[in-house]
Residue, then its C-alpha position, 0 to 999 in steps of 0.5 A: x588795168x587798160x585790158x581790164x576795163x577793156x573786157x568789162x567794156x565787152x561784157x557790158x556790151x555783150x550782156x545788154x545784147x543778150x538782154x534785148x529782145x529780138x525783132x521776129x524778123x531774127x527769131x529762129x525758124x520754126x521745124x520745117x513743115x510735115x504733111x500727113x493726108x489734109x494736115x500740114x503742121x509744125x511741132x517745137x518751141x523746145x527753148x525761149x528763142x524757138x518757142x518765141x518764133x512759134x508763138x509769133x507764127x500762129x497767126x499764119x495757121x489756122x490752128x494752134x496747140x501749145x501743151x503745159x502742165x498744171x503749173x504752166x511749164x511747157x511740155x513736149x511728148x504729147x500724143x496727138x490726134x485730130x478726127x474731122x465731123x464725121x470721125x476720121x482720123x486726119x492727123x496722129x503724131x506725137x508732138x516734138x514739142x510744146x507748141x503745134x501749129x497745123x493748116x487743115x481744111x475749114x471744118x468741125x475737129x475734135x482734137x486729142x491730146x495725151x500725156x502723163x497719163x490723161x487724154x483731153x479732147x476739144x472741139x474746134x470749128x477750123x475756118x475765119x481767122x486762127x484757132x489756139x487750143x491750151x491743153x494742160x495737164 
């Protein structure tokens, strides 16, 4: 009887931690940074821990994709590509997740994104505070 309430006592206390959100100074870091030509960017948030420290890092880039489907799930596999003003290709990588976060030089941008057998594209002036793009598809 004593081990019993005992093991209830630790699941109890296990549960409720599991149940409490975390501070963003314990959430997980986001994938390492990569650079292509003038872009450095970060694709994940695969999982509520991972995508909860990316949401929490867009305010730290100056652009921010997440990818959904029509029904709001969070989706990776995305093909991306982001063209400057006058056209020129400065970022094409396929997502490794739902969530994209990206530091390019203040500008006009095309952004494209591909999947599930549609291509969507947005206009986005990068430069006076961050910029969050939703595609769906």
């Amino acid at each position: 009887m004593r081990l019993m309430s005992s093991v209830l006592g630790t699941a109890a206390v296990v549960l409720s931690a599991m149940a409490t959100p975390l501070p963003a100074q314990n959430l997980p870091a986001i994938p390492a940074p990569q650079t292509q030509g003038s872009a450095t960017f970060s694709c994940g948030g695969i999982g509520e821990a991972s995508s909860k420290a990316m949401l929490a890092a867009r305010k730290d880039y100056p652009l921010s994709l997440l990818f959904a489907t029509a029904s709001g799930e969070y989706m990776a596999s995305v093909n991306l590509a982001i063209k400057d003003a006058k056209g020129v290709s400065v970022l094409t990588v396929p997502s490794t997740g739902p969530i994209c976060l990206i530091k390019l030089p203040d500008g006009s941008y095309t952004v494209e994104a591909q999947a599930m057998g549609k291509a969507k594209s947005q206009g986005v002036a990068v430069g006076g505070g961050p910029k969050a793009i939703d595609f769906s598809f």
